[in-house]
C-alpha positions in Angstrom: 88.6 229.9 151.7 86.3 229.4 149.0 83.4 229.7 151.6 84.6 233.5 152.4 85.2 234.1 148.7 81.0 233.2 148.3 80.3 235.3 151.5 82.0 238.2 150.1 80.5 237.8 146.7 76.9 238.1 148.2 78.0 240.7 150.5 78.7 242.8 147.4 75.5 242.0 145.8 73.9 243.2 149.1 75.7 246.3 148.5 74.1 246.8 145.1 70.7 245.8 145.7 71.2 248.8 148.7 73.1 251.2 146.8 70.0 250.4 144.2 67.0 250.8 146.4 68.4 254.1 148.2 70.8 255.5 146.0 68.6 258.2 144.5 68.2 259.7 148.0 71.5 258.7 149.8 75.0 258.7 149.1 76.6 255.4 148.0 79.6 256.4 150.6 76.7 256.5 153.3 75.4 253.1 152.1 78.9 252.0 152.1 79.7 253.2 155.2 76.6 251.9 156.6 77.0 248.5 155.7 80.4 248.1 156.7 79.4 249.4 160.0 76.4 246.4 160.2 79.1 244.0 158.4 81.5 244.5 161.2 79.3 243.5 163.8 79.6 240.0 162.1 83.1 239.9 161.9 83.6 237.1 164.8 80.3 235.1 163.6 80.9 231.3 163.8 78.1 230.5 161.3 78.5 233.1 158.0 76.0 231.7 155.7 73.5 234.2 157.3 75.7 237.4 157.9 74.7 238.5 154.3 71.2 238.6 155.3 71.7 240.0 158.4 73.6 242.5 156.9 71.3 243.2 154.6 68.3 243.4 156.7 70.0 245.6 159.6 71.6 248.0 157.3 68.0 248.5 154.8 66.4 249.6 158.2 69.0 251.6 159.4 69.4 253.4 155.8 65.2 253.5 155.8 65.3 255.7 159.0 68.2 257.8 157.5 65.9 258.2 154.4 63.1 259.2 155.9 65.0 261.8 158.3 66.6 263.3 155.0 62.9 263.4 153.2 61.9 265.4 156.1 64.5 267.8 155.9 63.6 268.6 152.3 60.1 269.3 153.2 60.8 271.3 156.0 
């Protein structure tokens, strides 16, 4: 139990460290809801030590590509 209690804490500092890097050009629910949506794809993992960092690594690039569509719009 502890082990998931750790897990979930560095989840929630990937969440941060997202919600820090993109927050000025994204919504925190869309970073939210982004992560959850990479986190999920972990739920059955047998090894969790890694799934914050996988996490963390597929939700920046997905939220990089939804960045970069939205700074497109504004300069269109």
């Amino acid at each position: 139990m502890a082990q998931d209690q750790k897990i979930a804490s560095r989840v929630r500092d990937v969440e941060r460290q997202l919600t820090a890097e993109f927050g000025n050009t994204l919504s925190t629910e869309l970073i939210s809801r982004t992560m959850r949506e990479c986190l999920d794809e972990y739920s059955g993992a047998r090894v969790a030590d890694f799934v914050p960092l996988f996490v963390y690594r597929q939700t920046r690039a997905r939220l990089t590509a939804l960045a970069a569509g939205a700074d497109r719009a504004i300069a269109v």
